[in-house]
DRENDO-1510 file (C-alpha; in Angstrom, 1 decimal, always signed):
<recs>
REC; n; res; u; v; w
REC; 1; UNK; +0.0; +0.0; +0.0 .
REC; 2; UNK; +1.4; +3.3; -0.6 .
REC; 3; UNK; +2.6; +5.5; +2.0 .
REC; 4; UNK; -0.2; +8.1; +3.3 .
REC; 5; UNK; +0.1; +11.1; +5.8 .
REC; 6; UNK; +0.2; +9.9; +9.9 .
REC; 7; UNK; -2.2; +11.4; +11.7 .
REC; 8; UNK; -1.7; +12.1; +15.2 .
REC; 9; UNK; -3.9; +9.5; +17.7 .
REC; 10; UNK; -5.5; +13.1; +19.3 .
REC; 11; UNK; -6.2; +14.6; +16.1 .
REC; 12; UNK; -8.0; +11.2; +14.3 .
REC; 13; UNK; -10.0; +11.2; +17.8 .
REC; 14; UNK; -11.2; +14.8; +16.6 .
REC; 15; UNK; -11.5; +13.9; +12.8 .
REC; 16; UNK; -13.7; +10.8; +13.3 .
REC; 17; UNK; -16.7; +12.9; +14.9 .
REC; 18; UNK; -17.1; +14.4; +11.6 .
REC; 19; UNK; -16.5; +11.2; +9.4 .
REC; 20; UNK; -20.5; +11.5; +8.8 .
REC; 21; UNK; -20.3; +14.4; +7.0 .
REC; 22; UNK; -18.0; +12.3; +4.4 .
REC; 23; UNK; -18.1; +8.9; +2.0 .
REC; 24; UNK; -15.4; +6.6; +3.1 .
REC; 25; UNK; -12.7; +8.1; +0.5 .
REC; 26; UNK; -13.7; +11.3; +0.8 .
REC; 27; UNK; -13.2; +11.4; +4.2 .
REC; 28; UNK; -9.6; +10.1; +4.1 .
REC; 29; UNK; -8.9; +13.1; +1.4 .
REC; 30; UNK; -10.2; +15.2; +3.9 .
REC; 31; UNK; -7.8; +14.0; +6.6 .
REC; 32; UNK; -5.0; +14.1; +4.2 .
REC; 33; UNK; -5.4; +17.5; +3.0 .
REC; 34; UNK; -5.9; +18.8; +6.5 .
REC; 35; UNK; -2.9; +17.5; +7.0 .
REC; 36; UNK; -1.3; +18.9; +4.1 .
REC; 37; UNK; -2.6; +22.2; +4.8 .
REC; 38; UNK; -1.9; +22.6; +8.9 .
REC; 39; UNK; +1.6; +21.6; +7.9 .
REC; 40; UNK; +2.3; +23.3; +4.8 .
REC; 41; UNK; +4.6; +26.3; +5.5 .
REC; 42; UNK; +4.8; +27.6; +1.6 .
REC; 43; UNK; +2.0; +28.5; -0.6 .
REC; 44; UNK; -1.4; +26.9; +0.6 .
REC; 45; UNK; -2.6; +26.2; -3.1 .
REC; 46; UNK; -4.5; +22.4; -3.2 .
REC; 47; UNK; -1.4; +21.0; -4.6 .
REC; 48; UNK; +1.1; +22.6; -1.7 .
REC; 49; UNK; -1.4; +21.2; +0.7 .
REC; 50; UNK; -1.1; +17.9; -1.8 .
REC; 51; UNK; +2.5; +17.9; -1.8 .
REC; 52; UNK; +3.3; +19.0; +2.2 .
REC; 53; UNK; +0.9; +15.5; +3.2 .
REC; 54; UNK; +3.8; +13.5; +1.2 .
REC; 55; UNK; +1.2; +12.5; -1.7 .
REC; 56; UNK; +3.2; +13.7; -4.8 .
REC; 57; UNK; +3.8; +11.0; -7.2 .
REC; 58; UNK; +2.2; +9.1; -4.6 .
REC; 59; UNK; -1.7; +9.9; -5.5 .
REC; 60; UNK; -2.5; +11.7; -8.7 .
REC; 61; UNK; -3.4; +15.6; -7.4 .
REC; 62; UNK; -6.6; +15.8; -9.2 .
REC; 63; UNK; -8.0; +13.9; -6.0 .
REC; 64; UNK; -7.4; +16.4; -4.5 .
REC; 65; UNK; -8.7; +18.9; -6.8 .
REC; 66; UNK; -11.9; +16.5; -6.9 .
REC; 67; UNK; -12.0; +16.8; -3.2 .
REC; 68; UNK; -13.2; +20.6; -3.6 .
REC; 69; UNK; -14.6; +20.6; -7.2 .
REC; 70; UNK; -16.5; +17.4; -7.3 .
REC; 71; UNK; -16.9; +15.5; -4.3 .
REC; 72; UNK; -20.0; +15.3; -2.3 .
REC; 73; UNK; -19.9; +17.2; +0.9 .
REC; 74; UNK; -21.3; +20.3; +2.3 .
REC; 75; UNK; -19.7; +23.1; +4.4 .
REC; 76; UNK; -22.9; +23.5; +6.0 .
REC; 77; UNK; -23.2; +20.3; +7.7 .
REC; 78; UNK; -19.2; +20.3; +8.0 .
REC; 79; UNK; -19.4; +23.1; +10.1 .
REC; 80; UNK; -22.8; +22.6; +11.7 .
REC; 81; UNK; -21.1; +19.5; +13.3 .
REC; 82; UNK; -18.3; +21.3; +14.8 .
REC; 83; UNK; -20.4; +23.6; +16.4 .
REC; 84; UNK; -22.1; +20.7; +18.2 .
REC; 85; UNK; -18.6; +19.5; +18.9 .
REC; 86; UNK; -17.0; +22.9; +20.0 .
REC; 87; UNK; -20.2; +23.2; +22.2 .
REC; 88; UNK; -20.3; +20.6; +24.1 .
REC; 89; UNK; -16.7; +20.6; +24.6 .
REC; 90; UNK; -15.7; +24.4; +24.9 .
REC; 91; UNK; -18.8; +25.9; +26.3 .
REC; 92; UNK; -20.4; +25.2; +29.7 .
REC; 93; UNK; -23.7; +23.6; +30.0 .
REC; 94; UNK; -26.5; +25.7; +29.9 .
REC; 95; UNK; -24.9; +29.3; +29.3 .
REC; 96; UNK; -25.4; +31.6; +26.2 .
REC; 97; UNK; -24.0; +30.8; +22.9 .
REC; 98; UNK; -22.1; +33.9; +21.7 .
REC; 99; UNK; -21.9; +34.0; +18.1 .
REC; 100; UNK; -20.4; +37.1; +15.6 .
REC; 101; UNK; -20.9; +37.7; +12.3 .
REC; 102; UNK; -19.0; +39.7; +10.1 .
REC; 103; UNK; -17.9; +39.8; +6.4 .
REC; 104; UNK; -13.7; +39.8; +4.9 .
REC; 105; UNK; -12.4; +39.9; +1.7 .
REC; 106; UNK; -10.0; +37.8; +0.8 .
REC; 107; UNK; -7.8; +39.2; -2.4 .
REC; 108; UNK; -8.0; +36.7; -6.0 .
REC; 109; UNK; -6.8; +37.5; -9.7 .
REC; 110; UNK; -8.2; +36.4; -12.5 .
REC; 111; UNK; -11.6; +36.9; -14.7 .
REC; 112; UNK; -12.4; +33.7; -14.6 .
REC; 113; UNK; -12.4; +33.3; -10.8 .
REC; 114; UNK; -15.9; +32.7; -9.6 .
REC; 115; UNK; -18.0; +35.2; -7.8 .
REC; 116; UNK; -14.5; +37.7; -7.7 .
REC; 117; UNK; -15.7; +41.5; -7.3 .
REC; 118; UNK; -14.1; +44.7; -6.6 .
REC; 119; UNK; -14.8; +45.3; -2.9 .
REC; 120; UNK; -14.6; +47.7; -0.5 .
REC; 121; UNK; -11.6; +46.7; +1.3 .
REC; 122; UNK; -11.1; +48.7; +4.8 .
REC; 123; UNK; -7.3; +47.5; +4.8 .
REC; 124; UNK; -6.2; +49.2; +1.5 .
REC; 125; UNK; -3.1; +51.4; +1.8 .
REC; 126; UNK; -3.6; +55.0; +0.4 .
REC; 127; UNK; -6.0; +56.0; -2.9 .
REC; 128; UNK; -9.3; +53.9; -3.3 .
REC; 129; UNK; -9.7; +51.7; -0.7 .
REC; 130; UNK; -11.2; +49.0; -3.4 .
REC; 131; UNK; -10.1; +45.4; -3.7 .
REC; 132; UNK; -10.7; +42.4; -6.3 .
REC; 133; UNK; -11.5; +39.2; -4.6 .
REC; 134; UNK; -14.3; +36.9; -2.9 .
REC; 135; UNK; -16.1; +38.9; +0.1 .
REC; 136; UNK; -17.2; +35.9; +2.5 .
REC; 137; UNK; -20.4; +36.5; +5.3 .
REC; 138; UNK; -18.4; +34.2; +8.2 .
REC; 139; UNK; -20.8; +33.4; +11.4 .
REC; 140; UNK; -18.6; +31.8; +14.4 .
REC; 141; UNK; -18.5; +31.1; +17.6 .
REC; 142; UNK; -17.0; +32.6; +20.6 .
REC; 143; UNK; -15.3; +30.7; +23.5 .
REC; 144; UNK; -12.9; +31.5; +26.2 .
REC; 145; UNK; -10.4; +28.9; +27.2 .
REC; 146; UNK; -8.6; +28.1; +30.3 .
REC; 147; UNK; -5.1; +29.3; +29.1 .
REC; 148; UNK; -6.3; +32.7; +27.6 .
REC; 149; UNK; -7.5; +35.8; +29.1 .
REC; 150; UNK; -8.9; +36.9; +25.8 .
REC; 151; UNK; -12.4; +35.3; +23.8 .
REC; 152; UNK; -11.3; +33.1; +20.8 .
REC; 153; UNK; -13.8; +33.4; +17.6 .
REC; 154; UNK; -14.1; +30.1; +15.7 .
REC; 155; UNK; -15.2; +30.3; +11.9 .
REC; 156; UNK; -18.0; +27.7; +11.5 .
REC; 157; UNK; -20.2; +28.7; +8.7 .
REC; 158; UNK; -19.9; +30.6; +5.2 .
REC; 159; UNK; -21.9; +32.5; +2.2 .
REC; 160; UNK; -20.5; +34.1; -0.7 .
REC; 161; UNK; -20.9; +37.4; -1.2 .
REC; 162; UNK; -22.0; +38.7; -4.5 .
REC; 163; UNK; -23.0; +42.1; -5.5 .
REC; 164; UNK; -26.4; +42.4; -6.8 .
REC; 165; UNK; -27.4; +43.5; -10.5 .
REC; 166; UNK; -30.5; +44.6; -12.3 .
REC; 167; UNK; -30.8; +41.5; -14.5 .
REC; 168; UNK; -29.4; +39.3; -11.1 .
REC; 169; UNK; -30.6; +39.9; -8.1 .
REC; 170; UNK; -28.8; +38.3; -5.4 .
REC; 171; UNK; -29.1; +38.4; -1.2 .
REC; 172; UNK; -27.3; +41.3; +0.7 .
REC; 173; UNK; -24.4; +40.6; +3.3 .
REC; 174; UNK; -27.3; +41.3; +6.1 .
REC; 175; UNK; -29.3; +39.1; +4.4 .
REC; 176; UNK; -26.8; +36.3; +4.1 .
REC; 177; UNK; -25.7; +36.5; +7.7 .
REC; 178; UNK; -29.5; +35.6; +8.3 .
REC; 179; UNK; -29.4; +32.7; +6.7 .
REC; 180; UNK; -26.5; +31.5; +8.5 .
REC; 181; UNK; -28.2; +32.8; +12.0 .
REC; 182; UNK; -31.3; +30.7; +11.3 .
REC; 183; UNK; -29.4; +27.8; +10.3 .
REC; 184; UNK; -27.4; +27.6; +13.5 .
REC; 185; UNK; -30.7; +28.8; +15.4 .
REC; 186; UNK; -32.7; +26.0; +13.8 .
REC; 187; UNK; -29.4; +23.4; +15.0 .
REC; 188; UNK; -29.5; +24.6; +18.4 .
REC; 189; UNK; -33.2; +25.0; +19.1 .
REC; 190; UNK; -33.0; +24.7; +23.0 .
REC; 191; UNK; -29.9; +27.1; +23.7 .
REC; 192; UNK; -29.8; +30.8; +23.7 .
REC; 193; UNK; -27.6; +32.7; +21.1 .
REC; 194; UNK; -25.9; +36.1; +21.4 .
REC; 195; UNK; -25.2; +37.9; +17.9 .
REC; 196; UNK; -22.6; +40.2; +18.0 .
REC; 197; UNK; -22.7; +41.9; +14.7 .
REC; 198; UNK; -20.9; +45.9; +13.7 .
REC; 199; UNK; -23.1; +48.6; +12.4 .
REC; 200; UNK; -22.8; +47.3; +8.9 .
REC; 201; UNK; -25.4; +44.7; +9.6 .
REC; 202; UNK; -27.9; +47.0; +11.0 .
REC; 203; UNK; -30.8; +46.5; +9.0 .
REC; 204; UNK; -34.3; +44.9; +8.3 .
REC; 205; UNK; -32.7; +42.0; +7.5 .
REC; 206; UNK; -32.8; +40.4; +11.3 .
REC; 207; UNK; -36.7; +41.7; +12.4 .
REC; 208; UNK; -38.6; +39.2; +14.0 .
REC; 209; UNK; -35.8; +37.2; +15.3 .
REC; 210; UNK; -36.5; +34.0; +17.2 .
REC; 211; UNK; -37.5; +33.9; +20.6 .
REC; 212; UNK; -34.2; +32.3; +21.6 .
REC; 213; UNK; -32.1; +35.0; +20.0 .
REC; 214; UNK; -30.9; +38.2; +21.1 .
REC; 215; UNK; -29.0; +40.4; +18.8 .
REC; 216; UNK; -25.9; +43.3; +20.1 .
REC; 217; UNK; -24.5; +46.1; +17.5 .
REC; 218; UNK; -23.0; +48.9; +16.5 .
REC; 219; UNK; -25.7; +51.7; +16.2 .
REC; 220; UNK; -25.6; +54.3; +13.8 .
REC; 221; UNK; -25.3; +58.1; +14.8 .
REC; 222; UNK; -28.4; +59.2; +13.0 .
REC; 223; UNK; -30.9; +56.8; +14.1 .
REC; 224; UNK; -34.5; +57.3; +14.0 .
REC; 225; UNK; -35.2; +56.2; +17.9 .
REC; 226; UNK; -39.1; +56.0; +19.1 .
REC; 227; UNK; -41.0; +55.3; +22.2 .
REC; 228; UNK; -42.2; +52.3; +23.0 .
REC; 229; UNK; -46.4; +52.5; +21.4 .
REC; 230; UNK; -48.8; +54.0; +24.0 .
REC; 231; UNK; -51.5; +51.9; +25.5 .
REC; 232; UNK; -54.4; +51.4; +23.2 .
REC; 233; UNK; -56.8; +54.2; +23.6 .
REC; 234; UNK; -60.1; +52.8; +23.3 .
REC; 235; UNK; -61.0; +54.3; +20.4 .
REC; 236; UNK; -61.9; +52.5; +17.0 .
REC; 237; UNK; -58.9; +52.4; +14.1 .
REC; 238; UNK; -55.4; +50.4; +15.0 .
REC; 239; UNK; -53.6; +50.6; +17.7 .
REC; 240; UNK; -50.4; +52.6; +17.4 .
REC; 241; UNK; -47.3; +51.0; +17.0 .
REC; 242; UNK; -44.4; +53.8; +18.0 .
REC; 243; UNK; -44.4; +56.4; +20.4 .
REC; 244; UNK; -43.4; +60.1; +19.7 .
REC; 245; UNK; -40.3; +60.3; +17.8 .
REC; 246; UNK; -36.8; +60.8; +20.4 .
REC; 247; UNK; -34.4; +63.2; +20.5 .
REC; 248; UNK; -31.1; +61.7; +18.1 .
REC; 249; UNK; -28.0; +60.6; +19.8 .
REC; 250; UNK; -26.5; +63.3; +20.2 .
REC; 251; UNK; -29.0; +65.4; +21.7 .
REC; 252; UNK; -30.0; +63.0; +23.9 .
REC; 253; UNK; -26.0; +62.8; +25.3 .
REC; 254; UNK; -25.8; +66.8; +25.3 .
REC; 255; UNK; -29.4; +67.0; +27.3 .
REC; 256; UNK; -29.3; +69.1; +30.7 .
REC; 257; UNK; -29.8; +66.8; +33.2 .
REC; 258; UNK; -28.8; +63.4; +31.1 .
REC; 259; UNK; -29.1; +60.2; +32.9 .
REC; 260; UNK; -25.3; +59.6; +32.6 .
REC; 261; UNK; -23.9; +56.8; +35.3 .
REC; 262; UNK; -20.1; +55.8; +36.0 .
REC; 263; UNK; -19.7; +52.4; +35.7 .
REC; 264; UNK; -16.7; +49.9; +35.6 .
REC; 265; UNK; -16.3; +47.9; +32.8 .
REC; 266; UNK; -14.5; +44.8; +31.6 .
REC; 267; UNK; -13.4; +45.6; +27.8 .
REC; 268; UNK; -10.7; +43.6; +26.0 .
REC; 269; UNK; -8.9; +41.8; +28.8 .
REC; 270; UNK; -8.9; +45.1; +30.7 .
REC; 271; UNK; -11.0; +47.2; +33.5 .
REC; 272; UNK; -11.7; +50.3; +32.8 .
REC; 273; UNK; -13.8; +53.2; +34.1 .
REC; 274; UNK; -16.6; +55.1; +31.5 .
REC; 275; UNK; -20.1; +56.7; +31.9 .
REC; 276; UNK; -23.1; +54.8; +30.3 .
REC; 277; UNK; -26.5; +56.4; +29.1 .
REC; 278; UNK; -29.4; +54.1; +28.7 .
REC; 279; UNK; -32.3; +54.7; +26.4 .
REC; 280; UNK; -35.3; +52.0; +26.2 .
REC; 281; UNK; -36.9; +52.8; +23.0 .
REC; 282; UNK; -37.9; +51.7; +19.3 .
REC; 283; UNK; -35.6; +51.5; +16.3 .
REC; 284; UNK; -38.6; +51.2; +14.5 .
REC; 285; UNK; -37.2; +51.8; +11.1 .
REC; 286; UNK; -35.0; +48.9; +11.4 .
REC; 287; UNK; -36.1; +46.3; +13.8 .
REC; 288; UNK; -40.0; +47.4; +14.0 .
REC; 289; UNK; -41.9; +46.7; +16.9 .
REC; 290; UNK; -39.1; +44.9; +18.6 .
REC; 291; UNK; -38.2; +46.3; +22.1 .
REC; 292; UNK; -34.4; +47.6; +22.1 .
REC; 293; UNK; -32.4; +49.2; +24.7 .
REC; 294; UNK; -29.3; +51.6; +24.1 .
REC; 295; UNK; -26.1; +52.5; +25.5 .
REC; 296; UNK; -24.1; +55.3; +25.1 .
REC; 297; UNK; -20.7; +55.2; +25.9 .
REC; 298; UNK; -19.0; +58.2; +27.0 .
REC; 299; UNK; -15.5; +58.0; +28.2 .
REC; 300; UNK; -13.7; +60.1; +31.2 .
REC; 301; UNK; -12.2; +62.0; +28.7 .
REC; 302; UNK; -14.6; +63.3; +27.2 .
REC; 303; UNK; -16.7; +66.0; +28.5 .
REC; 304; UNK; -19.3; +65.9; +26.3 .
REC; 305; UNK; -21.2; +63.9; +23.4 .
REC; 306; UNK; -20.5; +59.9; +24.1 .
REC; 307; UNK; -17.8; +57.7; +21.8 .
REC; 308; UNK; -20.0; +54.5; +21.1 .
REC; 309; UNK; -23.6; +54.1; +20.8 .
REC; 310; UNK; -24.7; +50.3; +21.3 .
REC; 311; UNK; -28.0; +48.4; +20.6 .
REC; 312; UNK; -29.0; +45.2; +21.5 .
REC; 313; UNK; -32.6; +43.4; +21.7 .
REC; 314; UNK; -31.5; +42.1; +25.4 .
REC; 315; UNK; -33.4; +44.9; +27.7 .
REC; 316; UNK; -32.9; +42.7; +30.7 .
REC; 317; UNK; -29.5; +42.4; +30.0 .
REC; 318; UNK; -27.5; +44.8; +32.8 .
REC; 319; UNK; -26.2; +47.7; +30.0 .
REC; 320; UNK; -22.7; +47.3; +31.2 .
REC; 321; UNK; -22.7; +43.5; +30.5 .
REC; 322; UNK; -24.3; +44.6; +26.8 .
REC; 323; UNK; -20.8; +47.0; +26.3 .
REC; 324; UNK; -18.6; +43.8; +27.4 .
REC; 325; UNK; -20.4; +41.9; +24.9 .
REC; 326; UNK; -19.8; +43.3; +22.3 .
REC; 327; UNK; -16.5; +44.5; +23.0 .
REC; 328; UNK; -15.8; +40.8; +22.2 .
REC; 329; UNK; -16.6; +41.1; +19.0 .
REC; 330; UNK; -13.2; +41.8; +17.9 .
REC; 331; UNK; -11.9; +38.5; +18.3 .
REC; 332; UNK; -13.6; +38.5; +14.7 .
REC; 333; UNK; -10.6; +40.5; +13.7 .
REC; 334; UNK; -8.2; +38.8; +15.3 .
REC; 335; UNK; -9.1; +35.8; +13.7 .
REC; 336; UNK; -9.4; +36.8; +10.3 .
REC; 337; UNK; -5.8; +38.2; +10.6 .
REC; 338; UNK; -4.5; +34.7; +11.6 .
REC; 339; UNK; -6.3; +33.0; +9.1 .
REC; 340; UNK; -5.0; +35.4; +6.2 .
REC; 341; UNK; -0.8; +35.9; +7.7 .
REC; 342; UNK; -0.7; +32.7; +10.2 .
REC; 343; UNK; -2.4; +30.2; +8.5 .
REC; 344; UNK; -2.5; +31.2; +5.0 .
REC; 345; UNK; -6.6; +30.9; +4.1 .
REC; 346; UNK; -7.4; +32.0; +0.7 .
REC; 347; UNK; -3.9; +31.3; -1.0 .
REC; 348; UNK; -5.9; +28.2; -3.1 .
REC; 349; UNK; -6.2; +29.3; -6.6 .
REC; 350; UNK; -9.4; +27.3; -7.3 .
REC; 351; UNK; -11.6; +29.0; -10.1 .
REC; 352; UNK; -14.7; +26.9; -10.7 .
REC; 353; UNK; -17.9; +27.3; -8.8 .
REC; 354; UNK; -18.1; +24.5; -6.8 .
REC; 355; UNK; -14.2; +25.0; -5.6 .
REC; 356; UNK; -14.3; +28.2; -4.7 .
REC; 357; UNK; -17.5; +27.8; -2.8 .
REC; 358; UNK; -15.4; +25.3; -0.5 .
REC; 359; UNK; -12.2; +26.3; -0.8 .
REC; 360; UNK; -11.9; +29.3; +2.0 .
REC; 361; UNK; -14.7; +27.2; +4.0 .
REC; 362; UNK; -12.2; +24.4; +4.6 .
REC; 363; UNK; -9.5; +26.5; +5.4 .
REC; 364; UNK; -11.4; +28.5; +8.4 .
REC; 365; UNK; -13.0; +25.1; +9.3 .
REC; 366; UNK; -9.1; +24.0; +9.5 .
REC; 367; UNK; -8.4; +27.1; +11.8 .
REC; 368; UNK; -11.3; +25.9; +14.1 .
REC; 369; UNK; -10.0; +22.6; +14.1 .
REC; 370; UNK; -6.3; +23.7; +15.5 .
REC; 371; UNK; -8.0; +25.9; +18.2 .
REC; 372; UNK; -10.0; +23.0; +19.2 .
REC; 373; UNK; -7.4; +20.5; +19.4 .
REC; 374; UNK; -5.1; +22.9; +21.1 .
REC; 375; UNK; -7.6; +23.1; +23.8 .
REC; 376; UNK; -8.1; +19.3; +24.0 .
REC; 377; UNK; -4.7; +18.7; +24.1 .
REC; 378; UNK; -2.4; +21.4; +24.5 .
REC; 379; UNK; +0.8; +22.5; +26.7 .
REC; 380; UNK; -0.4; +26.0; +27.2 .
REC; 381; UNK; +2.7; +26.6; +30.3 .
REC; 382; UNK; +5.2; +24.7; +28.5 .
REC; 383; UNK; +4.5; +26.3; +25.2 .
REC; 384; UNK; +4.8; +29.7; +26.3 .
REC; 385; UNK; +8.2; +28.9; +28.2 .
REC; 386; UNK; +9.6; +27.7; +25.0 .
REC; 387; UNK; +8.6; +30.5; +23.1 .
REC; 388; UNK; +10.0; +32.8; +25.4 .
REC; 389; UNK; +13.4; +30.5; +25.9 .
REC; 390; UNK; +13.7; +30.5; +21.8 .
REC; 391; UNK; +12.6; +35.1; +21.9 .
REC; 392; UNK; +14.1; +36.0; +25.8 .
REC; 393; UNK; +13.6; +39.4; +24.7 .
REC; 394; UNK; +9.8; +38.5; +24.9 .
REC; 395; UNK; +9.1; +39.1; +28.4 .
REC; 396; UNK; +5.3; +40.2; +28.5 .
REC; 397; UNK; +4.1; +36.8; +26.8 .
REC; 398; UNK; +2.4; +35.3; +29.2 .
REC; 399; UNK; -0.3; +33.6; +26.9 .
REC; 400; UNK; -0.4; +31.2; +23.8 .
REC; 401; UNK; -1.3; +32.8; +20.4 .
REC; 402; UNK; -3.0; +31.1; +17.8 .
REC; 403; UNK; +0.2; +31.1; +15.8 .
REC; 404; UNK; +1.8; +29.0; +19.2 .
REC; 405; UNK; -1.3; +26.4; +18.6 .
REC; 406; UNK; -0.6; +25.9; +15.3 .
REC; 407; UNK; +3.3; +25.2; +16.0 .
REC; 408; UNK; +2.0; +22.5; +18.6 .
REC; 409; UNK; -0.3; +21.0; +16.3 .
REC; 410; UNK; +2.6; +20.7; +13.6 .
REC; 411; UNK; +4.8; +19.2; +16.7 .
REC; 412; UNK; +2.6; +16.4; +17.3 .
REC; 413; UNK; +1.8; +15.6; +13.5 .
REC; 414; UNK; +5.9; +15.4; +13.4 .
REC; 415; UNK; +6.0; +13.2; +16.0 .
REC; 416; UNK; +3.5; +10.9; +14.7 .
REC; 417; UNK; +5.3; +10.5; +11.4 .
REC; 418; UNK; +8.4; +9.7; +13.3 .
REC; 419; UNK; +6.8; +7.4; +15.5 .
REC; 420; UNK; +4.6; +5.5; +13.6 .
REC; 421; UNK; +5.1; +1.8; +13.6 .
REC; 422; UNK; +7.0; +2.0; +16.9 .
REC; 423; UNK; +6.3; +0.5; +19.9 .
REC; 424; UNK; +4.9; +2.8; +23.0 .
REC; 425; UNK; +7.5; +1.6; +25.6 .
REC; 426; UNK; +10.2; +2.1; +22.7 .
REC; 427; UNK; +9.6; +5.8; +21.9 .
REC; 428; UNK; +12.3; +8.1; +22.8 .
REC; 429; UNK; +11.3; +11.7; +24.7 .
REC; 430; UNK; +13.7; +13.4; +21.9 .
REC; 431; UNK; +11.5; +11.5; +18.8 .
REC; 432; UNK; +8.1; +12.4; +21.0 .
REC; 433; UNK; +9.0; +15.7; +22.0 .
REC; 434; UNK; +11.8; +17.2; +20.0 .
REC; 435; UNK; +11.2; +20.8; +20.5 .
REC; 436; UNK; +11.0; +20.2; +24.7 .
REC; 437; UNK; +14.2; +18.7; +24.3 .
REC; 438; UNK; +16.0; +20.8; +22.3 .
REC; 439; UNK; +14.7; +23.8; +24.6 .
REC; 440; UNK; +16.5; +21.7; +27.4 .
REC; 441; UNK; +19.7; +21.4; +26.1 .
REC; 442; UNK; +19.9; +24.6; +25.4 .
REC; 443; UNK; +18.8; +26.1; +28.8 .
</recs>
């Protein structure tokens, strides 16, 4: 039989929850090319991840090309059964589910690449801040492990942006992210979910949410706020549904006499002191008749007007707890950059439909994978003393980054290669752990 990539005992244990999502040789492409990908350090094209997992000349690469162009599987249920997975292992038991939702671009050539646009693309350097690629709608989950002080966001689920036209009409970003909230509402029936979403998704599109879900934003400056609808009057004709119009924002914040508070707050791994304003109102124009409660954010600073405005559906939620909610919504951020410069997501320079529709989904799914097996299995301690034995100049690291993760992941798939066929009581600690003992000897 030919040779075929090792993979590690901890990592198989993983991979075989989602062997249902698979065919029997689809599934062992799958486990080859993650393989390939985690521990490809070049270009992650489908024939680097090919080549890295030691299949060149060994398997023809249009397997793997088949794997994404041809083969039947579906992101979807891919990464509808992580989520189950990541739940019941990285969440506790009856809490919230915190979910964000935001959109990326991630930069392609070519007219033949499907569903490729110019985008707005907020990272451009100077001139037009445009970009040519495929914009992706990404809806993950947040957790917060033991070794980090900081929320983690895990990709899960994916929809193609593409600009609408006249003669082809096509969904929004809004209305996409929808979709992939009802979808993960629909899997999770019994659990409630958090949305964190930016201003950008501030629209119609997520009225009449489900019971279960409460949604937290970015609101805009110029919002149209309302008071709640007055009791019904008696008389004949329907009922109102608004109250009188309220002040905006900003007149509101500037009022004599404004209900401003000093609270302590828990933003981005720090504690920090601001004054909150809380409105209970209407934003009738966008989510109708649905009761919504904002927060202005003002900091010590200032002396006037407030720096954030917040909205979020929860109005039982204490409106501190709504601005540390959505302050972790940049671990959306985070994780895009890793996946882009860490990881290397979007390198694959698939051009049909069907690839590019699974191409970038795997990838992120891979990203979710490492963080998930990290926290299953990793060496958080020991692999923040080697980094900082190999860098002694980096004394404030205190914490593993997901860059640290990865490493450990490629360490153990290493060590499997090295050690496969051997017996347990024969391993040696240098074949099993080379990097621990290298750090040794050198300390």
């Amino acid at each position: 039989m030919p040779p075929v990539p090792v993979v590690p005992d901890s990592l198989a244990a993983l991979l075989s929850l989602l062997r249902p999502c698979f065919t029997a040789p689809t599934y062992d492409i799958f486990c080859w090319l993650l393989v390939g990908f985690i521990s490809q350090v070049g270009e992650r094209t489908v024939c680097g991840m090919w080549q890295a997992a030691g299949l060149a000349g060994v398997f023809h690469h249009s397997r793997a090309h088949g794997f994404f162009a041809a083969a039947r599987w579906s992101p979807d249920e891919l990464g509808l059964r992580l989520a189950e997975l990541l739940i019941a292992k990285l969440t506790p038991a009856g809490e919230p589910l915190r979910f964000a939702l935001d959109d990326t671009l991630f930069h392609r050539s070519g007219r033949k690449v499907f569903g490729a646009y110019l985008h707005h693309d907020p990272h451009a350097g100077a001139g037009p801040r445009l970009g040519f690629g495929n914009c992706w709608v990404v809806l993950g989950l947040l957790v917060h492990l033991p070794c980090l002080a900081r929320p983690l966001f895990l990709p899960l689920l994916f929809r193609l942006y593409r600009p609408s036209r006249p003669e082809a009409p096509r969904p929004s970003r809004p209305q996409l992210g929808r979709e992939l909230l009802d979808l993960t509402a629909a899997r999770f029936p019994q659990r409630r979910i958090e949305l964190l979403a930016d201003a950008a998704y501030a629209c119609r599109a997520f009225r009449e949410l489900p019971e279960e879900v409460t949604l937290t934003m970015r609101l805009r400056r110029d919002a149209a706020l309302y008071a709640p609808a007055p009791p019904r009057s008696g008389r004949c004709g329907r009922p109102r549904k608004k109250g009188a119009r309220l002040p905006t924002l900003a007149a509101a914040a500037g009022a004599p006499g404004a209900a401003w508070r000093e609270v302590t707050l828990s933003r981005y791994g720090k504690r920090s002191t601001a004054r909150l304003m809380v409105i209970d109102c209407l934003w009738y124009g966008v989510l109708g008749e649905q009761p919504v409660r904002v927060v202005l954010v003002r900091e010590l600073k200032r002396a006037k007007g407030f720096d954030v405005a917040l909205v979020t559906t929860d109005v039982k939620a204490p409106p501190e707890q709504a601005v540390a909610r959505y302050a972790e919504r940049w671990a959306i951020e985070v994780s895009f950059q890793d996946a882009k410069q860490v990881l290397g997501v979007g390198e694959a320079r698939s051009r049909s439909q069907q690839a590019v529709l699974r191409t970038v989904p795997f990838g992120l799914l891979c990203q979710s994978l490492t963080v998930a097996w990290y926290a299953l299995n990793g060496e958080a301690e020991e692999d923040v003393r080697r980094r900082r034995l190999s860098a002694p100049w980096y004394r404030q690291k205190s914490q593993p980054a997901f860059a640290d993760m990865l490493v450990a992941l490629r360490r153990e798939m290493s060590s499997a290669e090295y050690t496969q066929g051997l017996p347990r009581e024969g391993r040696s600690a240098e074949i099993t752990h080379p990097s621990a003992h290298s750090a040794r000897s050198a300390a």
